[in-house]
C-alpha positions in Angstrom: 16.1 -53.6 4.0 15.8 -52.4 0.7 12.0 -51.7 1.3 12.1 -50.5 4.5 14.5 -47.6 3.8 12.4 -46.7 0.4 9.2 -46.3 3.5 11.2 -44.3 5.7 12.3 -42.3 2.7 8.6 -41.7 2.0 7.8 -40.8 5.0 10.7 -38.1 5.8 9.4 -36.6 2.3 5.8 -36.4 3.6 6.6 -35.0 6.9 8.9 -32.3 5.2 5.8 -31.4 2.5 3.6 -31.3 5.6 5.8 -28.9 7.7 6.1 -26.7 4.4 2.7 -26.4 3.8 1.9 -25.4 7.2 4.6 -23.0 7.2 2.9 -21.4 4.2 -0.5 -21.8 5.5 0.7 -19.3 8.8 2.4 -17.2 6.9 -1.0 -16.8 4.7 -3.1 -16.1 7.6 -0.3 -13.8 9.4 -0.2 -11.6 6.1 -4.6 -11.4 6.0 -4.1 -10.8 10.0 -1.6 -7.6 9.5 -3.3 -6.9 6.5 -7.3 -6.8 8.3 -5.0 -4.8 11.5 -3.3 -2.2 8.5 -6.9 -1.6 7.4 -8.8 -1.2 10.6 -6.6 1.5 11.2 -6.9 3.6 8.5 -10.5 3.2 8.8 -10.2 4.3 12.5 -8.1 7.5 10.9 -10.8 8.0 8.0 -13.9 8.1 10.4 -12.0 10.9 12.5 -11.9 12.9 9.5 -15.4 12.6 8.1 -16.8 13.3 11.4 -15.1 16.3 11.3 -16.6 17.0 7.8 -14.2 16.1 5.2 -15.3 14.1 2.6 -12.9 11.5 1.9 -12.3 9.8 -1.5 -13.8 6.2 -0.3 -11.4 3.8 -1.3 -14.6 1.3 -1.6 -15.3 2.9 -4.7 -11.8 3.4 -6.0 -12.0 -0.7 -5.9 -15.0 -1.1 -8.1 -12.5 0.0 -10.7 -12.1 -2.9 -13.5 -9.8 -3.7 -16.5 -6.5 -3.4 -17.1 -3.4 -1.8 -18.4 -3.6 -2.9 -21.8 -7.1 -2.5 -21.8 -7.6 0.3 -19.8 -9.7 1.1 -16.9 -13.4 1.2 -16.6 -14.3 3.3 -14.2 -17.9 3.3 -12.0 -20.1 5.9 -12.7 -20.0 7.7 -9.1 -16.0 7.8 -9.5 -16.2 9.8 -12.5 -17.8 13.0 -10.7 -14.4 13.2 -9.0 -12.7 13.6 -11.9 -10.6 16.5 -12.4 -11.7 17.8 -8.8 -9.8 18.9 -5.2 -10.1 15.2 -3.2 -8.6 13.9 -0.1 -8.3 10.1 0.9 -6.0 8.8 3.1 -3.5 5.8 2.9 -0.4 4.5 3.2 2.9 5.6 1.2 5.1 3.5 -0.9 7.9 5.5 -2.6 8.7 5.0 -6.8 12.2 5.9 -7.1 13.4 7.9 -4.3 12.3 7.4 -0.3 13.5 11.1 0.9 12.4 14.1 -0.6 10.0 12.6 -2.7 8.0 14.7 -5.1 6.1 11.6 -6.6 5.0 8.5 -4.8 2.4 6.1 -4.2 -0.7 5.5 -1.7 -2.0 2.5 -1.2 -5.5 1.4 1.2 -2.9 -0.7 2.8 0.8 -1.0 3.0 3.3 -3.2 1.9 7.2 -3.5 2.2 8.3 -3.8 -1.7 5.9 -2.5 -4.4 7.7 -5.2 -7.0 7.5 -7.9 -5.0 4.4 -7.3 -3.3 2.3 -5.4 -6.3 -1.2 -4.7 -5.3 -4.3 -4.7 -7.7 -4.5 -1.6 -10.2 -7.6 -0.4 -8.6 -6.2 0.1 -5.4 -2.8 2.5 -6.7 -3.0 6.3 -6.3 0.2 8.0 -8.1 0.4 11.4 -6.2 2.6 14.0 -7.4 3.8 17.1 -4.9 3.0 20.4 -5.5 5.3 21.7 -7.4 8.4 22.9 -5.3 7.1 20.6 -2.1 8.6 16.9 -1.3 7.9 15.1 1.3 9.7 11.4 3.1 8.3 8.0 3.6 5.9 7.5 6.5 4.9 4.8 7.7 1.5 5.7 9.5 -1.6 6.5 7.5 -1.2 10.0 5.4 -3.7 12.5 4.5 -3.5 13.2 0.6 -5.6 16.6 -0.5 -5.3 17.5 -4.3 -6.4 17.4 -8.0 -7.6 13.4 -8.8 -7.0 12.7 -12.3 -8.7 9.5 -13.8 -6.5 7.9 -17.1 -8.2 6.7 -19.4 -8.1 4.2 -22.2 -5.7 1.3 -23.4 -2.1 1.1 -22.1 -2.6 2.8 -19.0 0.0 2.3 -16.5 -1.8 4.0 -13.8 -5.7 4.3 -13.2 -5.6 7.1 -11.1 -3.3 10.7 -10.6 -3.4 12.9 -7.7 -1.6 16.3 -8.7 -0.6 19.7 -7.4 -0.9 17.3 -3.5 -0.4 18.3 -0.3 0.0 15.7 2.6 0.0 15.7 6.7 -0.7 12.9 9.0 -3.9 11.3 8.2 -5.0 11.5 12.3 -5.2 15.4 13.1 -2.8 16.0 15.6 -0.9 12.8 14.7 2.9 12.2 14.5 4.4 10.6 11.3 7.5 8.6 11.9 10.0 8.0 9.1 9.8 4.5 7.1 13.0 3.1 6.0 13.3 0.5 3.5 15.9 -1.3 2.0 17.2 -0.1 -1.4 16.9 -3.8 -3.1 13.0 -3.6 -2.2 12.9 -1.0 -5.9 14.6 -3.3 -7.8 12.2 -5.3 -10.4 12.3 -8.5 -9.7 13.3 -8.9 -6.3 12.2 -11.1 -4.1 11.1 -10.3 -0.7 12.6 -11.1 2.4 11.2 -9.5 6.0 7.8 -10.8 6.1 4.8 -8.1 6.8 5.2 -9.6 10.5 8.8 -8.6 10.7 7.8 -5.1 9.5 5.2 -4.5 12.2 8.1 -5.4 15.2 10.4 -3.2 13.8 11.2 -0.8 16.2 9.7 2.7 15.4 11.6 5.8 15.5 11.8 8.9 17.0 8.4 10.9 15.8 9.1 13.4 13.1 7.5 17.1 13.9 5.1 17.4 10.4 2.9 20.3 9.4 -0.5 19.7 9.4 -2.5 20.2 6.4 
């Protein structure tokens, strides 16, 4: 009897490690899904500007980027004729402190929920500071960034690359932005997240917020 319900115990505990690790093997391939359908679209968004002629900071090359922050970034060679020049790239926003009236924030090739509990590679952050006496909100479609790229050199770096004196409108021309709202606990250090990227996408969006077009 003795046997039989060590077995049986052996066999609830493989069932349950089964179940888990298919559970984390969806979730895996549901977070690379949104994450391939995030990208497509602001590749979708980037080609409608370059075929209007602007020539877009190509985030390709942003990731060719290596090192790290207490060694600092090496940079590739074609990046480094940007430097100190008037760029525009498009991405997605993920706020630093504040999610309204921000006159600092992120962009990101992608986007993600919580920027602690989700933090991307180095090479693929973009601090962007306002123009001084402009702020702006969180959005949660694809932006268009236009300002002064600064690349940060050498060791302790916290951040590879600076976009100052920026101005921002909807990456698509013509395009809506709608406000992103995200829960406070997302900024705290440490946090663990909660919605998964799937639950982000259903979220309902709301109403489209009018936004001057750069």
């Amino acid at each position: 009897m003795r046997r039989r319900t060590k077995q049986e115990f052996v066999v609830i505990i493989g069932v349950v490690l089964l179940l888990v690790a298919v559970v984390l093997v969806n979730g895996y391939f549901q977070r690379s899904s949104l994450t391939d359908k995030m990208e497509a679209i602001r590749k979708k968004v980037e080609e409608g500007r370059k075929t209007e002629g602007l020539d877009l900071l190509p985030w390709p090359l942003l990731q060719k980027t290596t090192g790290t922050m207490s060694k600092g970034p090496s940079f590739d060679e074609r990046l480094l004729k940007y430097d100190q020049q008037h760029v525009d790239i498009v991405g997605f926003m993920v706020p630093l402190e504040q999610f309204r009236n921000m006159t600092e924030f992120l962009v990101l090739p992608v986007p993600i929920e919580c920027y602690f509990c989700q933090s991307p590679p180095m090479r693929d952050v973009v601090v962007v500071q306002m123009e001084k006496g402009k702020g702006t909100n969180l959005y949660r479609e694809p932006v268009l960034i236009n300002g002064i790229l600064n690349l940060k050199q050498g060791p302790n770096t916290k951040f590879f690359y600076i976009i100052t004196e920026a101005n921002m409108g909807p990456g698509k021309r013509g395009g809506k932005l709608t406000i992103k709202d995200i829960a406070p606990q997302h900024m705290i250090p440490g946090h663990q997240p909660t919605p998964t990227p799937q639950d982000e996408l259903q979220k309902p969006l709301a109403a489209p917020e009018p936004v001057e077009e750069q």
